[in-house]
N, CA, C and O atoms as a CHARMM CRD file, in Angstrom:
* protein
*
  360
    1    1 UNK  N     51.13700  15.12200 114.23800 PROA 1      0.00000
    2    1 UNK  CA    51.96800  16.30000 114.04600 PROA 1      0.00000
    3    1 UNK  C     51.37400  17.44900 114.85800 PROA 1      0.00000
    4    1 UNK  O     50.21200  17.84200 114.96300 PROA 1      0.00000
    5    2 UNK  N     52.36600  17.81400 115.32900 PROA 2      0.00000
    6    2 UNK  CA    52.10300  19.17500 115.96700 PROA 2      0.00000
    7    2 UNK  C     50.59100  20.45600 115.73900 PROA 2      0.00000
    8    2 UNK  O     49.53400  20.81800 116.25500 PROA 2      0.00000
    9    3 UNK  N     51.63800  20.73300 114.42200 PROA 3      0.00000
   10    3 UNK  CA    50.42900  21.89600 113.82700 PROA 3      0.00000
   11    3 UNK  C     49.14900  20.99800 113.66800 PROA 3      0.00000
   12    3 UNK  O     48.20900  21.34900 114.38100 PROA 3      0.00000
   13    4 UNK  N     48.95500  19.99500 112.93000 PROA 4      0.00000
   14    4 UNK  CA    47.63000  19.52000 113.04600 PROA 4      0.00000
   15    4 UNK  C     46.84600  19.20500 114.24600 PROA 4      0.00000
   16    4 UNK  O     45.62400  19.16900 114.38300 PROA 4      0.00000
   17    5 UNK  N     47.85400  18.96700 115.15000 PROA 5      0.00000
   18    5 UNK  CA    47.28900  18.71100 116.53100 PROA 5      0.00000
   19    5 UNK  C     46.35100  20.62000 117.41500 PROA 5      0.00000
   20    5 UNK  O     45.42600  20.75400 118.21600 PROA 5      0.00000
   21    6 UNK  N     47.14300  21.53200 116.77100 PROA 6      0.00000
   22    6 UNK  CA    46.92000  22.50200 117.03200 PROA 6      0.00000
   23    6 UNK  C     45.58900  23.13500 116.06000 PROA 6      0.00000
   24    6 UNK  O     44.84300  23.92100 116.64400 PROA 6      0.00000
   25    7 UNK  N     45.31300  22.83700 114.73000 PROA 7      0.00000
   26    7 UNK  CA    44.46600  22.67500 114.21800 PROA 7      0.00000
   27    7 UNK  C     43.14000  21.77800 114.80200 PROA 7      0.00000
   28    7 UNK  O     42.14600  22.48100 114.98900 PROA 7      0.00000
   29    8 UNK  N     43.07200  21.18500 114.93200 PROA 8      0.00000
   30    8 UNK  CA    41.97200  20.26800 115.42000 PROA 8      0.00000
   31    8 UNK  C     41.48600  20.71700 116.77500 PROA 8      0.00000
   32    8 UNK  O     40.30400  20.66500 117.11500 PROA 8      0.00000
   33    9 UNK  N     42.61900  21.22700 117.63600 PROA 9      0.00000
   34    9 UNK  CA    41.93900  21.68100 118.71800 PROA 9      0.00000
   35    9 UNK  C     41.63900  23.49500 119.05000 PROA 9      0.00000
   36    9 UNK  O     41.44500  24.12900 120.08700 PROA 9      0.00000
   37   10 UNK  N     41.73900  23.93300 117.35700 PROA 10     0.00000
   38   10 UNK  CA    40.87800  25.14500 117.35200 PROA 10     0.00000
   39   10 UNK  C     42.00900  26.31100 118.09000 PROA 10     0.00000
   40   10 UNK  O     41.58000  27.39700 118.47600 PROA 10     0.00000
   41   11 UNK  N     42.94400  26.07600 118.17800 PROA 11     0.00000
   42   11 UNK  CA    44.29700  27.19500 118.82300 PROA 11     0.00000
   43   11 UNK  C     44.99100  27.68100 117.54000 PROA 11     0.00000
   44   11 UNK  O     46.09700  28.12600 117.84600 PROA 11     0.00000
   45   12 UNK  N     44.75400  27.76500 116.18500 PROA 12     0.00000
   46   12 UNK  CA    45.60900  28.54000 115.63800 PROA 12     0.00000
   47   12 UNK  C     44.55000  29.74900 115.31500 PROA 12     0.00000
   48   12 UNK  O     43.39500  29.54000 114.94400 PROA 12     0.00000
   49   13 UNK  N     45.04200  30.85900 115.48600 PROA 13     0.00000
   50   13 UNK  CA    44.31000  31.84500 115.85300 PROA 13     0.00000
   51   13 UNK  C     45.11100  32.84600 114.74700 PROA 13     0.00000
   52   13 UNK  O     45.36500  33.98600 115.13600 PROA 13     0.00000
   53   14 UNK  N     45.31300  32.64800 114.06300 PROA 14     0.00000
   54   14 UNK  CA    46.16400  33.50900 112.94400 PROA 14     0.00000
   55   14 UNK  C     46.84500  32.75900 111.52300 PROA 14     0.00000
   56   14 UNK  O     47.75300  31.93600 111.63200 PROA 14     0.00000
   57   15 UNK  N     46.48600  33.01500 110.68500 PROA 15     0.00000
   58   15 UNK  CA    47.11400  32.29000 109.34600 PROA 15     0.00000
   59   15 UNK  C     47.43400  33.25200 108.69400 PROA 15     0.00000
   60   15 UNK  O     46.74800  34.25900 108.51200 PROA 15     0.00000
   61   16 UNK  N     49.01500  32.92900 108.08300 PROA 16     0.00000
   62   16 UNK  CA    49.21700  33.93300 106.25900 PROA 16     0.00000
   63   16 UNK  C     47.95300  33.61800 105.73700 PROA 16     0.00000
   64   16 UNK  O     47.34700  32.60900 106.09500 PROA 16     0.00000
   65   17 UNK  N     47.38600  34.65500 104.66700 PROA 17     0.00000
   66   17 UNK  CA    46.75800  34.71400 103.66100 PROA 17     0.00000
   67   17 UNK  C     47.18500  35.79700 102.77500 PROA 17     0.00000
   68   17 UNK  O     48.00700  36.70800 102.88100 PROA 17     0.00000
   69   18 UNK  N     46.35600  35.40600 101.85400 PROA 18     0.00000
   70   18 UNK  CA    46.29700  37.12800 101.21500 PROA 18     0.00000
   71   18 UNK  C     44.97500  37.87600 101.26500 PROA 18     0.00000
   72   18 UNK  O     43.94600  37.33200 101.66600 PROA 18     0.00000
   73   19 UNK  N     45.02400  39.09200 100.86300 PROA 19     0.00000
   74   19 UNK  CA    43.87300  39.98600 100.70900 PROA 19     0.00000
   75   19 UNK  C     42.71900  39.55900 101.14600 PROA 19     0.00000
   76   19 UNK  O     42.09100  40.20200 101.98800 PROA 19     0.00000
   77   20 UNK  N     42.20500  38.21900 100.54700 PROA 20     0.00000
   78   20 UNK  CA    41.17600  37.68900  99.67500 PROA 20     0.00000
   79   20 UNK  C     40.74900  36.30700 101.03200 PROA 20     0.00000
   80   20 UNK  O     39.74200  35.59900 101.03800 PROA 20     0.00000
   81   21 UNK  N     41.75700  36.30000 101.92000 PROA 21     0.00000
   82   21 UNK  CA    42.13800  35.07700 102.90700 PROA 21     0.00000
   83   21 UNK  C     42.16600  33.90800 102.19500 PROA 21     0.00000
   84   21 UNK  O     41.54800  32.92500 102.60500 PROA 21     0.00000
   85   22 UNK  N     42.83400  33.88600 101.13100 PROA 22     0.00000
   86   22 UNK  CA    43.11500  33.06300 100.62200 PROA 22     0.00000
   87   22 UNK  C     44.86300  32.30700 100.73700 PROA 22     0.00000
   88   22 UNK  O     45.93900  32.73500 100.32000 PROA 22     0.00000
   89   23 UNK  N     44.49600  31.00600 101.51100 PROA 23     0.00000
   90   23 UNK  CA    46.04100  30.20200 101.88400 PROA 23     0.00000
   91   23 UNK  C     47.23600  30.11900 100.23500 PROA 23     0.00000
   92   23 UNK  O     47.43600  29.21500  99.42300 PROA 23     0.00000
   93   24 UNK  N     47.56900  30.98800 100.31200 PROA 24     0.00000
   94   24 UNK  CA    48.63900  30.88400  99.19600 PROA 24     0.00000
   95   24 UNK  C     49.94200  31.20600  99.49100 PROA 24     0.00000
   96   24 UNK  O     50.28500  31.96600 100.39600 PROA 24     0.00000
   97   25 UNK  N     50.80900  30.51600  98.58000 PROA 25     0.00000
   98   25 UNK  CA    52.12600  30.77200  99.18800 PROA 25     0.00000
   99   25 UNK  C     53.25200  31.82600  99.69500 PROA 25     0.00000
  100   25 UNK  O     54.13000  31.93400 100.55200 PROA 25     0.00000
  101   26 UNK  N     52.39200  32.86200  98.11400 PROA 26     0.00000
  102   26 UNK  CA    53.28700  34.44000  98.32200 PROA 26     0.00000
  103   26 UNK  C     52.76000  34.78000  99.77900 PROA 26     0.00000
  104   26 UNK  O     53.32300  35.44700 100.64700 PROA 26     0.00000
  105   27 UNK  N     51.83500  34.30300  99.80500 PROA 27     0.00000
  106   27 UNK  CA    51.25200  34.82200 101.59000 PROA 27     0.00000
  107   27 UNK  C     52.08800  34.66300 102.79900 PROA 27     0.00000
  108   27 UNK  O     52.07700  35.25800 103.87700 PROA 27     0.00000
  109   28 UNK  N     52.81300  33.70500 102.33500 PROA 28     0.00000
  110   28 UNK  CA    53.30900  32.68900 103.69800 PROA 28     0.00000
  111   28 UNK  C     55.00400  33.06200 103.72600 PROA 28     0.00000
  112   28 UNK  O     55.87800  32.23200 103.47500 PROA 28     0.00000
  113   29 UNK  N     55.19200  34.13900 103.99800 PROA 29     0.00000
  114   29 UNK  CA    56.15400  34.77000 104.13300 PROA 29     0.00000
  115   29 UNK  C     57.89900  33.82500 104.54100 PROA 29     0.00000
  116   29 UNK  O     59.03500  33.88000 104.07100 PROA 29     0.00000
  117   30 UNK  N     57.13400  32.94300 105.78700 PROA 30     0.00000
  118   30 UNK  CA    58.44200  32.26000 106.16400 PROA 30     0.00000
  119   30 UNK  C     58.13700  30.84300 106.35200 PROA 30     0.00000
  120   30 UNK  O     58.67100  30.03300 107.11000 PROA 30     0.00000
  121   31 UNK  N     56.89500  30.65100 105.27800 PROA 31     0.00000
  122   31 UNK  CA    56.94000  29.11200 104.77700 PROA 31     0.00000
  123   31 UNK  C     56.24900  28.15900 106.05700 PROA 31     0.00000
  124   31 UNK  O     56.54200  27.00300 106.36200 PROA 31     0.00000
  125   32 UNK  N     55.66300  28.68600 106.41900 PROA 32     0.00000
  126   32 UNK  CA    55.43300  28.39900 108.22500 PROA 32     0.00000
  127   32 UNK  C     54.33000  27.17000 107.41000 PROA 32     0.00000
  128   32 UNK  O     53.81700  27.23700 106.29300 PROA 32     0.00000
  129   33 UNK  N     54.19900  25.75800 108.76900 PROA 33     0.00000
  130   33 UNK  CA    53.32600  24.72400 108.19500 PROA 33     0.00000
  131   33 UNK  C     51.99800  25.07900 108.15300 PROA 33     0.00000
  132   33 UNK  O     51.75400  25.86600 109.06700 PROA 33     0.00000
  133   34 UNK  N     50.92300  24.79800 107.39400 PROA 34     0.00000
  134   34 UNK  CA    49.60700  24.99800 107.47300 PROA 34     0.00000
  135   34 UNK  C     49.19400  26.90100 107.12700 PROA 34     0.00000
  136   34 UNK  O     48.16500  27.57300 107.18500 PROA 34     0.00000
  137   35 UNK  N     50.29000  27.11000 106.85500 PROA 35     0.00000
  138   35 UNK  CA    50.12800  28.80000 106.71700 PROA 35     0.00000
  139   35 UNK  C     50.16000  29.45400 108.51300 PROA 35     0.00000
  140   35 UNK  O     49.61300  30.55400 108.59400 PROA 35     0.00000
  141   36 UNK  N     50.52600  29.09300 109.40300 PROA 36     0.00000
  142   36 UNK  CA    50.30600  28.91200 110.51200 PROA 36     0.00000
  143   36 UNK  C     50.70700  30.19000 111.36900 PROA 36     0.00000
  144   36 UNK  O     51.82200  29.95600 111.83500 PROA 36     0.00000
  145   37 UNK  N     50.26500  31.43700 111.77000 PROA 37     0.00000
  146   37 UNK  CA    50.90800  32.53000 112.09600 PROA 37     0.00000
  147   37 UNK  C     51.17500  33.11800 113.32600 PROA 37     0.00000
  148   37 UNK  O     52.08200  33.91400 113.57100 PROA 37     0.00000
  149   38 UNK  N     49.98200  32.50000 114.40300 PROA 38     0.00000
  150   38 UNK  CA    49.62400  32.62000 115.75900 PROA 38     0.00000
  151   38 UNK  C     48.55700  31.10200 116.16500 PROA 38     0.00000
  152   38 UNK  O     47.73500  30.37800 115.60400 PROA 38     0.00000
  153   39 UNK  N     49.25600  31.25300 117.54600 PROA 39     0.00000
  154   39 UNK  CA    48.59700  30.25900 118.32600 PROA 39     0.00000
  155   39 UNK  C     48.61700  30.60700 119.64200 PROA 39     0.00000
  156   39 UNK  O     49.45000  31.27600 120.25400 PROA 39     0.00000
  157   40 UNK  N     47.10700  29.82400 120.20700 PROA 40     0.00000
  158   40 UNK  CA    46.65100  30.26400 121.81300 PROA 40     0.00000
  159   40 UNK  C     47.56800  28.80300 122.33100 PROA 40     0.00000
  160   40 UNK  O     48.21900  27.99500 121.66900 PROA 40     0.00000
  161   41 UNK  N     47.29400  28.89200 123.72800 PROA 41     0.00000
  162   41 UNK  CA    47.86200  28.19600 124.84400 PROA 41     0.00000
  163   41 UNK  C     46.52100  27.55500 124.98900 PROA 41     0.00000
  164   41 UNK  O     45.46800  28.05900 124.59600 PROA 41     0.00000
  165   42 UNK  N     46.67500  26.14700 125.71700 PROA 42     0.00000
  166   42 UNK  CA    45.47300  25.49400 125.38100 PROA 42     0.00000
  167   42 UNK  C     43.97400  26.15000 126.28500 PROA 42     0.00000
  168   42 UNK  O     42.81000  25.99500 125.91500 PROA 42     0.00000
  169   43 UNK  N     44.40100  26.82600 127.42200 PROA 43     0.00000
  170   43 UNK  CA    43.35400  27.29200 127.86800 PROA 43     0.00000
  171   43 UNK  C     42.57900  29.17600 127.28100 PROA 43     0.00000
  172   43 UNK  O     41.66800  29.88100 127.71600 PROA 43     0.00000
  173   44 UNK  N     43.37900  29.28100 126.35700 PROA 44     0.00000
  174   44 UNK  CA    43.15200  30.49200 125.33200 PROA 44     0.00000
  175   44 UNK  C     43.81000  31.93100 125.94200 PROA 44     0.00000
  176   44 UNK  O     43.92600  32.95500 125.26900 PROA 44     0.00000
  177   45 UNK  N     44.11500  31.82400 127.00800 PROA 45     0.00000
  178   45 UNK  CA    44.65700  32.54200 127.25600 PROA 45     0.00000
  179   45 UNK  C     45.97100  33.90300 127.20200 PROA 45     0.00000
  180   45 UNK  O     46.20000  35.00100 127.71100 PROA 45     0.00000
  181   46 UNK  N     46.45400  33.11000 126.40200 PROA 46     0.00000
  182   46 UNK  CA    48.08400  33.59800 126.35000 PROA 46     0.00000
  183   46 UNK  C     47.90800  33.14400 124.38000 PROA 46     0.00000
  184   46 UNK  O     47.46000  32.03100 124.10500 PROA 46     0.00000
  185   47 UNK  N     48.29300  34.08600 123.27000 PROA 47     0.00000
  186   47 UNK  CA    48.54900  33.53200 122.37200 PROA 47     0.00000
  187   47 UNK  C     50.14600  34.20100 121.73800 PROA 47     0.00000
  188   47 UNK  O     50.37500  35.41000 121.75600 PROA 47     0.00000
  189   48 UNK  N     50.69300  33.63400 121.44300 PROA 48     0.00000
  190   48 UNK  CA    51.81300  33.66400 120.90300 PROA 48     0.00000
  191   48 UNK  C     51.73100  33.42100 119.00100 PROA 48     0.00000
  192   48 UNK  O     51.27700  32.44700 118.40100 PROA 48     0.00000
  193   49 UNK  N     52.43600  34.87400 118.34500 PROA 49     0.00000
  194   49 UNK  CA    52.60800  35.31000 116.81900 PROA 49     0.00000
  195   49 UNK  C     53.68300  35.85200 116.68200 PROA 49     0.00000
  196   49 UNK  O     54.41600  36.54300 117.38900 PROA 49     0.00000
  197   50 UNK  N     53.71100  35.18900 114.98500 PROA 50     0.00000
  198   50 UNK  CA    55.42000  35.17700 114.65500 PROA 50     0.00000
  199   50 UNK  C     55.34100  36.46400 114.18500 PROA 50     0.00000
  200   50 UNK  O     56.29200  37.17700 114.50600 PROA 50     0.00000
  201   51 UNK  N     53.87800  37.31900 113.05100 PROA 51     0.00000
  202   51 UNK  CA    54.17600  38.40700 112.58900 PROA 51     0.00000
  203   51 UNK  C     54.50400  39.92300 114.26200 PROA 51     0.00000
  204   51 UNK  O     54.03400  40.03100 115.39500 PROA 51     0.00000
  205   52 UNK  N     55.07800  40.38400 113.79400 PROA 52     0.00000
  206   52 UNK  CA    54.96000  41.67800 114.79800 PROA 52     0.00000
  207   52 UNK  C     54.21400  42.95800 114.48000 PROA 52     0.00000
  208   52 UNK  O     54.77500  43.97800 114.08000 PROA 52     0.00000
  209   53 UNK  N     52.61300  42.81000 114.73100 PROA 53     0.00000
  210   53 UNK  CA    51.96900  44.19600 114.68800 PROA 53     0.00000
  211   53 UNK  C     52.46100  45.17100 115.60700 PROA 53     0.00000
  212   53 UNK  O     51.57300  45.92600 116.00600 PROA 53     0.00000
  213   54 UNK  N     53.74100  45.41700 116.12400 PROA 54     0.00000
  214   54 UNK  CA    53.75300  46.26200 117.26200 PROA 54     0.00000
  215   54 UNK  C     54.95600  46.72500 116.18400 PROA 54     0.00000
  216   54 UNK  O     55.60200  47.67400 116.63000 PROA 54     0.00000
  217   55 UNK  N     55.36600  46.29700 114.95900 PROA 55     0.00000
  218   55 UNK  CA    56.59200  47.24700 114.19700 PROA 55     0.00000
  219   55 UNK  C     55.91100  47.76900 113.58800 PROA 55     0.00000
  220   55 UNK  O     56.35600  48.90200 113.40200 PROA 55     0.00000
  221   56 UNK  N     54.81300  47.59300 113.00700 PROA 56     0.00000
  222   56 UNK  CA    53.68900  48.43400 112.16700 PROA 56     0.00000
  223   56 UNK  C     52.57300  49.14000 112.73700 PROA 56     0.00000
  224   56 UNK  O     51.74800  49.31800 111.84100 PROA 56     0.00000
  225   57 UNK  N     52.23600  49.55400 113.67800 PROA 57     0.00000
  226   57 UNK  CA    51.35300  50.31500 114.62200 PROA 57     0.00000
  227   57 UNK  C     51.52500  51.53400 114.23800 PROA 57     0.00000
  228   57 UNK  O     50.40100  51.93800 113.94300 PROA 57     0.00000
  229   58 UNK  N     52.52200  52.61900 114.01700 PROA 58     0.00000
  230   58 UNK  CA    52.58100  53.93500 113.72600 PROA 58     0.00000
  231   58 UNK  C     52.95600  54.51400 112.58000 PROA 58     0.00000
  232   58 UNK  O     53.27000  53.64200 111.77100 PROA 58     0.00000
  233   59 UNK  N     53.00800  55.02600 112.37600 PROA 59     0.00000
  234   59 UNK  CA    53.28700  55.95500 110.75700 PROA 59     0.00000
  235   59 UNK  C     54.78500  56.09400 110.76200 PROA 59     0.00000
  236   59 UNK  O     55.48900  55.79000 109.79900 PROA 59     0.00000
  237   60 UNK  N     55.31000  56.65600 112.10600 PROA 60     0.00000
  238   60 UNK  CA    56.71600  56.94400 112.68500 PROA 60     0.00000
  239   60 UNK  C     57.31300  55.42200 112.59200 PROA 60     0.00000
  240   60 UNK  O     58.49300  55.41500 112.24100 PROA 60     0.00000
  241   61 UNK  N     56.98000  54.66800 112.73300 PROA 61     0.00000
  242   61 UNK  CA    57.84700  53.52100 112.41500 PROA 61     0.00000
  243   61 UNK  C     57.71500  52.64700 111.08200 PROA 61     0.00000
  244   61 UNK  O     58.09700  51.47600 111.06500 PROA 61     0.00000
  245   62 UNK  N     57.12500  53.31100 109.90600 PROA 62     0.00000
  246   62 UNK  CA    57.05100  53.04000 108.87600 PROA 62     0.00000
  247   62 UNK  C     55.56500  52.86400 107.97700 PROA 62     0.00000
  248   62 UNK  O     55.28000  53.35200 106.88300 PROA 62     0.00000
  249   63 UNK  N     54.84600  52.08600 108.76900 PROA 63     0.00000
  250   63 UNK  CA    53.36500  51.42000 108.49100 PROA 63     0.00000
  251   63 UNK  C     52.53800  51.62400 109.41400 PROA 63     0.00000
  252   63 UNK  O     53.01500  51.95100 110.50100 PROA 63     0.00000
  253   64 UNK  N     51.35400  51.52600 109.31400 PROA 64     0.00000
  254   64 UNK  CA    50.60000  51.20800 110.10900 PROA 64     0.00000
  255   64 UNK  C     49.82200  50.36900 109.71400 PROA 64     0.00000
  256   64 UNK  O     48.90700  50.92000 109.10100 PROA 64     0.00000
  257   65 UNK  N     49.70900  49.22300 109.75700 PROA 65     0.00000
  258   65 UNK  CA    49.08300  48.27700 108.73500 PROA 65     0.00000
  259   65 UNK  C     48.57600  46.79800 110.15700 PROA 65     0.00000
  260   65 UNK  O     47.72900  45.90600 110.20700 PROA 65     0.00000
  261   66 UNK  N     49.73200  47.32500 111.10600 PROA 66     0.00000
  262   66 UNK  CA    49.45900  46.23100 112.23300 PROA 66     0.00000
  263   66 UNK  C     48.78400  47.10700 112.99200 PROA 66     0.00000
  264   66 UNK  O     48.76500  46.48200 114.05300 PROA 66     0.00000
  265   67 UNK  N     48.23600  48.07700 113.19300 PROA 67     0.00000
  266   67 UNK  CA    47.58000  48.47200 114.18400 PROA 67     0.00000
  267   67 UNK  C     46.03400  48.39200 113.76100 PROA 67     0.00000
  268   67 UNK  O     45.28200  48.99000 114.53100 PROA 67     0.00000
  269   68 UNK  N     45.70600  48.04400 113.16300 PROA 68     0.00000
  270   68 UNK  CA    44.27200  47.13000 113.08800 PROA 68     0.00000
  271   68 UNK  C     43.41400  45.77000 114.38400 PROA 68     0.00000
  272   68 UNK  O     42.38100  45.59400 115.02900 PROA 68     0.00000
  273   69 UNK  N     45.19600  44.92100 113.99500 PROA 69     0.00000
  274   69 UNK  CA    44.67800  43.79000 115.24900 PROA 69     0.00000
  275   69 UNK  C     44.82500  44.49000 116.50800 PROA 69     0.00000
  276   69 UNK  O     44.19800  44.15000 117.51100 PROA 69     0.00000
  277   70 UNK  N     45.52800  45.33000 116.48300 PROA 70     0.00000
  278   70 UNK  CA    44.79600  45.85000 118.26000 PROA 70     0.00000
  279   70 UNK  C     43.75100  46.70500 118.15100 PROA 70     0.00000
  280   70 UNK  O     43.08400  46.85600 119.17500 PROA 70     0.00000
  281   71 UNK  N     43.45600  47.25800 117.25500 PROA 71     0.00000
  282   71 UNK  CA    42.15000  47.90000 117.37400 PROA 71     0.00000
  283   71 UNK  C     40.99500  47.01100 117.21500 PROA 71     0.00000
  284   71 UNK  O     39.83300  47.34000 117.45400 PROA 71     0.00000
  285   72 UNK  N     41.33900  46.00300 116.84600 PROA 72     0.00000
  286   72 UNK  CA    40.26300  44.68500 116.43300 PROA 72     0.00000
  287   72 UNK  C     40.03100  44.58200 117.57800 PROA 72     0.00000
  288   72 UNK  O     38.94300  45.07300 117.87900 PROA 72     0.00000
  289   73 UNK  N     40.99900  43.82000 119.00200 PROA 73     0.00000
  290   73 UNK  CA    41.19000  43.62800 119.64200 PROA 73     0.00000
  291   73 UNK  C     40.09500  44.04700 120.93200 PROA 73     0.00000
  292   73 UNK  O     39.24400  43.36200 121.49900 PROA 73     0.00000
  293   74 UNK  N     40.72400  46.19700 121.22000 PROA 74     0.00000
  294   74 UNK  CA    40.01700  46.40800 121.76700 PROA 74     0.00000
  295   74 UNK  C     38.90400  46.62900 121.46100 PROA 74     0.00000
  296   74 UNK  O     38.63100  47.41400 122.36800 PROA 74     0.00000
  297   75 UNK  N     38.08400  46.56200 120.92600 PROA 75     0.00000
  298   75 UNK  CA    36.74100  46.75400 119.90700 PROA 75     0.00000
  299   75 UNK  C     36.17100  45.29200 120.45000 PROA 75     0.00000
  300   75 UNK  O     35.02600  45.27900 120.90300 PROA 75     0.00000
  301   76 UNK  N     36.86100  44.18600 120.41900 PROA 76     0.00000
  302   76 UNK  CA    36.14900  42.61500 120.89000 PROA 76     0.00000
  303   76 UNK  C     35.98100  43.08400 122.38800 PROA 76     0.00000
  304   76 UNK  O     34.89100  42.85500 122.91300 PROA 76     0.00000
  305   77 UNK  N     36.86200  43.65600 123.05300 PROA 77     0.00000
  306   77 UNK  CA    36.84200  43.86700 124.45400 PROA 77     0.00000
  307   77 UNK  C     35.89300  44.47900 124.51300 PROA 77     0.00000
  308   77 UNK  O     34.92600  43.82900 124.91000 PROA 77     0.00000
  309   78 UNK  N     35.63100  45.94100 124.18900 PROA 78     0.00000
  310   78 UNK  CA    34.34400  46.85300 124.28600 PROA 78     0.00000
  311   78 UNK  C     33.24100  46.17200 123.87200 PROA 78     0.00000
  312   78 UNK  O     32.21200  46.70500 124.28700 PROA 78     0.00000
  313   79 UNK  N     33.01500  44.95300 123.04700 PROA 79     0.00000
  314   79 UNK  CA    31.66500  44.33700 122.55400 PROA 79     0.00000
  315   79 UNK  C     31.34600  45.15300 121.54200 PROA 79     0.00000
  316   79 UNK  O     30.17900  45.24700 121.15900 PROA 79     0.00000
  317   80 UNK  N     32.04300  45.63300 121.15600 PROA 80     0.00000
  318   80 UNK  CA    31.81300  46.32900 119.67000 PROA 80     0.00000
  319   80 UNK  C     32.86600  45.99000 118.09500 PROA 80     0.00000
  320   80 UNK  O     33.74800  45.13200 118.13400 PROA 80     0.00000
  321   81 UNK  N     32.70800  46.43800 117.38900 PROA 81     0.00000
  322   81 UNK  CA    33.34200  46.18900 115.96900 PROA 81     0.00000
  323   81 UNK  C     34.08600  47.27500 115.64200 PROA 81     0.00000
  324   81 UNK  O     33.81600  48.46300 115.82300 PROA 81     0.00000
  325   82 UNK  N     35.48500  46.55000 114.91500 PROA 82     0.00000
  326   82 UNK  CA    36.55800  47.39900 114.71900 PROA 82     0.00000
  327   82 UNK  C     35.47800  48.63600 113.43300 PROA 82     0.00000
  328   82 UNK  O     34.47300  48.41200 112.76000 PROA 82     0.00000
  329   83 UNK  N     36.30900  49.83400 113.60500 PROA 83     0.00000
  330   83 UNK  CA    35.92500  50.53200 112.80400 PROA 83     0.00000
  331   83 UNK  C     35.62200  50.63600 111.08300 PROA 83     0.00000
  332   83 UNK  O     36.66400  50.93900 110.50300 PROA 83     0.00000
  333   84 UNK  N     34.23100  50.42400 109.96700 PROA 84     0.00000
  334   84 UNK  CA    34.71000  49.66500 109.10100 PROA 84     0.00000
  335   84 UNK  C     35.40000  50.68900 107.95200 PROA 84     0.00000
  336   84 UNK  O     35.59200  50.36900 106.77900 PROA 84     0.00000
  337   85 UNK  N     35.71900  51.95800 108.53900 PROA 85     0.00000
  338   85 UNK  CA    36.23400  52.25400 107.15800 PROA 85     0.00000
  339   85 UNK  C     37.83300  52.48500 107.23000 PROA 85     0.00000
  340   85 UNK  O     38.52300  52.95900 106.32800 PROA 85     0.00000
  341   86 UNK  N     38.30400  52.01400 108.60100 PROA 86     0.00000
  342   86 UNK  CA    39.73500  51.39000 109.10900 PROA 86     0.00000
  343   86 UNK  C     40.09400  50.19700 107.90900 PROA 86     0.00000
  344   86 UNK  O     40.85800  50.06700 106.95200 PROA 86     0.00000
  345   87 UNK  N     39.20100  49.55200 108.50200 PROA 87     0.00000
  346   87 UNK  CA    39.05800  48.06700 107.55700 PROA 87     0.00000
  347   87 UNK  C     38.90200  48.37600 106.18300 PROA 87     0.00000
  348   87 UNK  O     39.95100  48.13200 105.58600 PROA 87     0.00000
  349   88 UNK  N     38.09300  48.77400 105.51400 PROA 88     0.00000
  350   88 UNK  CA    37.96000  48.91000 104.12700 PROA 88     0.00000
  351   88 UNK  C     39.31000  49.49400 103.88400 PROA 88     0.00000
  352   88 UNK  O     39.87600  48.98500 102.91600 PROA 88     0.00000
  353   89 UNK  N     39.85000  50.25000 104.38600 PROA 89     0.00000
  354   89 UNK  CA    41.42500  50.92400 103.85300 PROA 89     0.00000
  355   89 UNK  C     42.42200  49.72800 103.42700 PROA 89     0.00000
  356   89 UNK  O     43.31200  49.87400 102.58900 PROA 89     0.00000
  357   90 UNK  N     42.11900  48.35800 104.20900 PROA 90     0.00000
  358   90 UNK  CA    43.17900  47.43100 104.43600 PROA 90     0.00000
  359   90 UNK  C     43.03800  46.80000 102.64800 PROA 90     0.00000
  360   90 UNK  O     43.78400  45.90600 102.24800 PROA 90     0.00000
């Protein structure tokens, strides 16, 4: 199977959870297999996700609750760590 095939070779790069990262169902919004939320391309390059942090990035568009993974993001780029009291808010 697919997703397991994608599992084993270390490309799912995003799962529903909750809070706690715990695989549970209320987590799993659209029932996706394996809790399964994002996945890389096999050379890691390119990853493709079903949630959209780019509708939750600003206050003006409701939330900001997705603008974490890009601050995660650039923070991995800089060789540094997302901010932790960003994080503790979550």
């Amino acid at each position: 199977m697919l997703a397991e095939r994608l599992g084993q070779e270390e490309r799912v790069v995003f799962r529903y959870c909750d809070a706690q990262g715990r695989l549970r169902e209320g987590a799993n919004p659209n029932g996706s297999l394996h809790h399964i939320a994002g996945v890389s391309s096999a050379s890691g390059n390119v990853v493709g996700m079903m949630p959209h942090p780019e509708r939750a990035s600003e206050a003006l568009l409701g939330s900001t609750d997705g603008r974490l993974l890009f601050e995660s993001v650039l923070a991995y780029l800089a060789g540094t760590r997302p901010d932790n009291d960003l994080v503790a808010r979550r």
